[in-house]
Structure formats: structure tokens, C-alpha cells
C-alpha positions in Angstrom: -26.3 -181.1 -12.6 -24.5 -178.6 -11.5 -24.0 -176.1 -8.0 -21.3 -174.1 -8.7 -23.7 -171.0 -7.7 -23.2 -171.7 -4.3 -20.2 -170.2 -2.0 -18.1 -172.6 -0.2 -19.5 -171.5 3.1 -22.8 -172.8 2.1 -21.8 -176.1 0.6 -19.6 -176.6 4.2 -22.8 -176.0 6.2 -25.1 -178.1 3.9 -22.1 -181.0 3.9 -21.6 -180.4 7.4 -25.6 -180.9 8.2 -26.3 -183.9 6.3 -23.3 -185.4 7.8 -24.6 -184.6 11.7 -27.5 -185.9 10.7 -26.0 -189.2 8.8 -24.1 -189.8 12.1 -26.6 -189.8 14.5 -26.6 -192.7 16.5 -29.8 -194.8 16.9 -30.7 -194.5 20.1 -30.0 -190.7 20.1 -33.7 -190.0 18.4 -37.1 -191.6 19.7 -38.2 -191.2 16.4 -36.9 -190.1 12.9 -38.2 -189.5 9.1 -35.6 -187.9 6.5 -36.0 -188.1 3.0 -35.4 -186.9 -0.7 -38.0 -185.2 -2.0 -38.7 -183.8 -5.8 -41.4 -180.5 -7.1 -42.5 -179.0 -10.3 -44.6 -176.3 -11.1 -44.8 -173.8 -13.8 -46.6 -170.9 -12.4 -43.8 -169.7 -9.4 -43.1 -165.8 -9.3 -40.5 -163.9 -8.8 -40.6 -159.9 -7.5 -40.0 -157.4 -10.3 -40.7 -160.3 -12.6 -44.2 -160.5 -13.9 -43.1 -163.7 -16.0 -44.3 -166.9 -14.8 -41.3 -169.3 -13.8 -40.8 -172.9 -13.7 -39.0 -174.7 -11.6 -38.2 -178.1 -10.5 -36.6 -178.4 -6.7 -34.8 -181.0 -5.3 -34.9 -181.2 -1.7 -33.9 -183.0 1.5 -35.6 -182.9 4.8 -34.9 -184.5 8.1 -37.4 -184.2 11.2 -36.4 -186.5 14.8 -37.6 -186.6 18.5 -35.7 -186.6 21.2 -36.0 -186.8 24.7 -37.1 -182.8 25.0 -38.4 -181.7 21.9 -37.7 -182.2 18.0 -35.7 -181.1 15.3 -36.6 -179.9 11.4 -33.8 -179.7 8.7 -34.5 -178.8 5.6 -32.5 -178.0 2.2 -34.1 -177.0 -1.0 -31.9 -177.1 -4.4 -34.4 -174.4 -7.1 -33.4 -174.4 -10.5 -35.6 -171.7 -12.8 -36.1 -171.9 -16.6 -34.8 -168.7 -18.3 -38.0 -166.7 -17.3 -35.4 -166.3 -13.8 -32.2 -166.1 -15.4 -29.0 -166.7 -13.8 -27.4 -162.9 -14.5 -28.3 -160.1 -16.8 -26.7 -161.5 -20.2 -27.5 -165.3 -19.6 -30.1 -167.5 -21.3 -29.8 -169.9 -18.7 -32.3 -169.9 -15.0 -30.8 -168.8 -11.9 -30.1 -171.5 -9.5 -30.9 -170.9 -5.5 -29.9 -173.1 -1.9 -32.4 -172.6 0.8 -31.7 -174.2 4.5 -33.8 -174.1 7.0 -33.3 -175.3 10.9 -36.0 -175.5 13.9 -35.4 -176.9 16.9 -38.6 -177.1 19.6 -38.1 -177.5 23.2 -41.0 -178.9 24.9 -41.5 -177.2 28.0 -43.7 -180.0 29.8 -40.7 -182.7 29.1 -38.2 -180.5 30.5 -40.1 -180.0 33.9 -41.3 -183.7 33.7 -45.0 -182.1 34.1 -48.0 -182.9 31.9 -49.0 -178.8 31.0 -51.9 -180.0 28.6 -54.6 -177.3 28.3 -57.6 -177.3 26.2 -56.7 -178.4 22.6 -53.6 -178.1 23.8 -51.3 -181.0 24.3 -48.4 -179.0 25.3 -46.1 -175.7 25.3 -42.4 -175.2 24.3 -39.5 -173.2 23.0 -38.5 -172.8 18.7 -35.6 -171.8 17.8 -33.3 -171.7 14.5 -32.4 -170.3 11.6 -32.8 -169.7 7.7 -29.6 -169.5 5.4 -29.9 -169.1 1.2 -27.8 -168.3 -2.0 -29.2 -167.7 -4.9 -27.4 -166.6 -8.4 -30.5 -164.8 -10.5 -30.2 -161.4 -12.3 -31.8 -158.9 -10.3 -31.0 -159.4 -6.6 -28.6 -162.8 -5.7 -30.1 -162.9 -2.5 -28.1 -164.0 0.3 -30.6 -164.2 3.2 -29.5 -164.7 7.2 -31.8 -165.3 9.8 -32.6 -166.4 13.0 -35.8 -167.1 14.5 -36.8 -167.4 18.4 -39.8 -167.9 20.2 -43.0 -169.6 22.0 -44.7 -172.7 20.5 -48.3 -174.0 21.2 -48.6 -177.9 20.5 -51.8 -179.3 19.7 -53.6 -182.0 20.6 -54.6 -183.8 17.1 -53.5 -186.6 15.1 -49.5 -186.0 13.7 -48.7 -183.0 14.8 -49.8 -179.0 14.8 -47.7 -176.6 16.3 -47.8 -172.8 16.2 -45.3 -170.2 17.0 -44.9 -166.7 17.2 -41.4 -165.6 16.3 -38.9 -162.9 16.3 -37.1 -162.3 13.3 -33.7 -161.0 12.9 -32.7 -161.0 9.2 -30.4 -160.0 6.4 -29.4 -159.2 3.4 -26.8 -158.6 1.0 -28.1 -158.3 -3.1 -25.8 -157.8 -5.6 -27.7 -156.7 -9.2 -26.2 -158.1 -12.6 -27.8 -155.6 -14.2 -26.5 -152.4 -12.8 -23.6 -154.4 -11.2 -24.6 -152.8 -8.1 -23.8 -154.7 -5.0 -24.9 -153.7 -1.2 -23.5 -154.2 1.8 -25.0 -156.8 3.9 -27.9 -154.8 5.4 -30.3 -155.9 8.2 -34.0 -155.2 8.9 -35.8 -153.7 11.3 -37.1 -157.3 14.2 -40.3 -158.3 13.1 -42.6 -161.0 14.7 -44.0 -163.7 12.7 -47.4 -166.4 13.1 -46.3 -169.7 11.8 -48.1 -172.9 11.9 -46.7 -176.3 10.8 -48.7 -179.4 10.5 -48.6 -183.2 8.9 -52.0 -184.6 9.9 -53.4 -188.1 8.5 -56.9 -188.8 7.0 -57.7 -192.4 9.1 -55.7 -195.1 7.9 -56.6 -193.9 4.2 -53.1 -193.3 3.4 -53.3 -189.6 2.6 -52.2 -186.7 4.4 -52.6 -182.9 4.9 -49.5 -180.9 5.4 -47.8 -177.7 5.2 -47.4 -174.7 6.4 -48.2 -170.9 7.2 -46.2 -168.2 7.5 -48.1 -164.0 8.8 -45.1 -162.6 8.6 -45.0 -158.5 9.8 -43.6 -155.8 7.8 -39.3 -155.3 8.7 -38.7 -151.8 8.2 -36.9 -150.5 5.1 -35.5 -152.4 2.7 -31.9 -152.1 1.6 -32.5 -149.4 -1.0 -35.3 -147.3 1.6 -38.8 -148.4 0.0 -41.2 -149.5 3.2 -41.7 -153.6 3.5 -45.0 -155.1 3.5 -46.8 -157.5 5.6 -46.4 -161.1 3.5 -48.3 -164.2 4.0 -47.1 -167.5 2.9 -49.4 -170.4 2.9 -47.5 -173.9 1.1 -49.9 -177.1 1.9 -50.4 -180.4 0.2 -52.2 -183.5 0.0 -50.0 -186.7 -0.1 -50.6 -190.5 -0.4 -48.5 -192.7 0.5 -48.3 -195.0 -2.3 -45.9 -197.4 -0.5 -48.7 -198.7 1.3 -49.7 -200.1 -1.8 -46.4 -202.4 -3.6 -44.4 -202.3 -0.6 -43.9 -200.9 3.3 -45.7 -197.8 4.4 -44.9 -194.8 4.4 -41.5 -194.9 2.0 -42.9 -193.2 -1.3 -45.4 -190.4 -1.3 -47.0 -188.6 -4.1 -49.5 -185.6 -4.1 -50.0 -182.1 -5.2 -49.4 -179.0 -3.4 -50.4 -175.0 -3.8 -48.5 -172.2 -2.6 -50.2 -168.9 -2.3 -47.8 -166.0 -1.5 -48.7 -162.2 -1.5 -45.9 -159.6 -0.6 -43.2 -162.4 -1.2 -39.9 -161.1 0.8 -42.3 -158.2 2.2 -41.9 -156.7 -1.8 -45.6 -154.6 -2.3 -47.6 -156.7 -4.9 -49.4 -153.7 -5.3 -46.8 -151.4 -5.9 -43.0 -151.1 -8.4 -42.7 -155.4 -7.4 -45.7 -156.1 -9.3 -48.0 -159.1 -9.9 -44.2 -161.2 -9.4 -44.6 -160.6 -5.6 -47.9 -162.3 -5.3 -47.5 -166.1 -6.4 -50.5 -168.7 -7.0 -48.4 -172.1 -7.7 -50.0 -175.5 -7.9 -47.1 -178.1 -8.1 -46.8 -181.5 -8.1 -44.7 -183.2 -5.2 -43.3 -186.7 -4.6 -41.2 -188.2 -1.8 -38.5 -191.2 -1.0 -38.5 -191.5 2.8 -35.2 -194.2 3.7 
């Protein structure tokens, strides 16, 4: 299987990540889960592409505690079929690399101050960043971002935490097609609702988790058509098979639907077309070590 697609920058940051992470000492986390995790589905969109794609991603995701907060890693490896192909003249499906990085700051264990209110359980600080390369056709996206700003944790069971954040974010497409490439551009600040959870039904061994993303419109894009508002909800239900032949929580299998309207602020109801609103049931499964 191969990566080429992505530059050497990237591959040094993803290296350099998993490595960090690999070397953490044990006592430097109060808690940790990392682990390889596999998808399929059939019905993924693209913008400007009213095909439906399939793809199979690889990924690998770290989340820890520490004594002030936590930390999320995650790196996604997206290979298309040819529906997505890889440049204007190929037969073969474009290839993509997609890291993300949030770190929360809890506020109360900074202070050393219980600041529980309501639902509640506490109040903090996310910030971090999203990095991808991707090799397809029409666009080769090469996406920078960073993200800052308040989190509300809640008092269930696992966790629910939800942020509003400023985005700062940008570009830099290149286009097989008219072998057009444009400078790296960058959007107009936008704020963002996200929630993240990973609650547990009982002791049944399943699990609701996911996330949400009301993300504002950013401006102009890099060729001056007006962004739209996008909303991106991804959520599954897992089991945790493990339970069953071995020790808990180590493999994990469920199914999972993303439902994504305006995807990259594209207007599903304008030139983007039915490819920037995507319906995709998938099938997940997970190796936690």
C-alpha cells in the first residue's frame, strides 16, 4: 500500500507524532487509549462530484489525561475508488492524510477549585490544529488550521464536551485539470459549535460516540464564490467485542453515519452540487493496544 501522495513535511509530522506519543513515559498520563482503527463505506461525496465514492480509511487515534486536561491525536489514511481519481488522466482513486490535534485545559484543575455548575462537571481551554494532503483531480487540498477556544464539560457517563471555536484556516488547491494551482489563500475567522462525546450504554458493552461540527460561513473562497454554513455530524454505535473472547475494551466493531451538508463550506445547493451534501453509513472496527 502505498503513500507517496504525501509531501515529506507531512510524513515528518505524522512520524514525528506517533513517535511523541510512542515515547511517553507511563506515569506522564493518568489515563490513555490509542489504537488502529479501520472504515468502509460506499456512499462518501465529494464537491463537484455527484458520483458516489468508496472508500476504505485506515486510521490511528490516541486520546490521554493528564494532570490538567487531555489530549486527542488523530490521523486518517483515505483511499477513494476511481469515482475520486487521483489526477485528471488517472484511473486510479485519489489518496488523502488528515491529522488532527486538540488539547483541553481544564480550568477547575488548574486553580485546584471544583467549578461544577448544573450539568456541568467543569470548564476549560481547546486548542489545536488540523493539517491534510490530499492528491485527487480537482482541488489537492492542502488544508491549515488552527482552532482556539472555550470548552464546557459535562457531567455524564465518558465524557461530553462542547466548544466554541475560532478558526483560522487555509488553503492552497492545485487543479489537474486546468493545471491551475493557487497560492496558499486564507479565509475570512469563523467560529465553530463542536461537541465530542464517547458515552456507554450500562455495562452492555456498546457505546455512543462521535461528533458535531456547526461550522460558520469563512468568507470567500480562493476563486471569490461566498462559503456556506456546513454542518458535520459523524456518530456511531460500537461494541466492544473483546468483552466477549478476551479483555475488555481491545476490539470494537459497530456502524457509523456521517451526514454532511455544505462539506468545506461548498453550497450543496448551488455549482458544488448534490457532492457537497454527504449521507454515508459505514462500517467501523477498532484494535485498542
Amino acid at each position: 500500500m502505498k503513500f507517496s501522495f504525501v509531501r515529506k513535511p507531512l510524513v515528518a509530522s505524522v512520524v514525528a507524532a506517533c513517535a511523541a506519543l510512542a515515547a511517553l513515559p507511563a506515569g506522564a498520563a493518568d489515563w490513555s487509549d490509542t489504537y488502529l482503527g479501520y472504515r468502509y463505506g460506499t456512499k462518501f461525496r465529494e464537491p463537484f462530484n455527484n458520483e458516489d465514492i468508496t472508500k476504505n480509511i485506515l486510521s490511528l487515534t490516541h486520546a490521554s489525561g493528564y494532570k490538567y486536561g487531555t489530549n486527542f491525536f488523530n490521523v486518517d489514511f483515505l483511499m477513494s475508488d476511481s469515482k475520486d481519481p487521483s489526477n485528471a488522466n488517472s484511473s486510479t482513486g485519489a489518496q488523502e492524510a488528515y491529522i488532527v490535534y486538540r488539547n483541553t485545559v481544564d480550568a477547575g484543575k488548574v486553580m485546584g477549585k471544583d467549578l461544577k455548575t448544573g450539568p456541568v462537571r467543569g470548564w476549560g481551554g481547546t486548542f489545536g490544529f488540523d493539517v491534510n494532503a490530499k492528491t485527487d483531480a480537482g482541488y489537492n487540498s492542502k488544508k491549515r488550521m488552527l482552532v482556539a477556544g472555550p470548552t464546557a464539560m459535562f457531567d455524564v457517563p465518558g465524557f461530553l464536551n462542547v466548544s466554541v471555536l475560532a478558526l483560522w484556516e487555509s488553503n492552497a488547491p492545485c487543479n489537474t485539470f486546468t493545471n491551475t494551482c493557487t497560492p496558499r489563500y486564507t479565509y475570512k475567522t469563523h467560529p465553530a459549535l463542536t461537541g465530542a462525546w464517547g458515552i456507554p450504554f450500562g455495562e452492555s458493552g456498546f457505546s455512543f460516540e462521535g461528533f458535531v461540527l456547526f461550522i460558520a460561513a469563512k468568507g470567500k473562497d480562493e476563486f471569490g464564490a461566498q462559503t456556506k454554513p456546513e454542518t458535520n455530524f459523524d456518530g456511531q454505535v460500537m461494541y466492544d467485542v473483546g468483552r466477549l473472547v478476551g479483555p475488555k475494551n481491545t476490539f470494537k466493531v459497530g456502524l457509523e453515519y456521517q451526514w454532511w451538508k455544505n462539506k468545506f463550506g461548498n453550497d450543496a445547493s448551488g455549482p458544488a452540487g448534490s457532492g457537497a451534501f454527504a449521507k454515508t453509513p459505514m462500517i467501523r472496527a477498532e484494535y485498542h493496544f
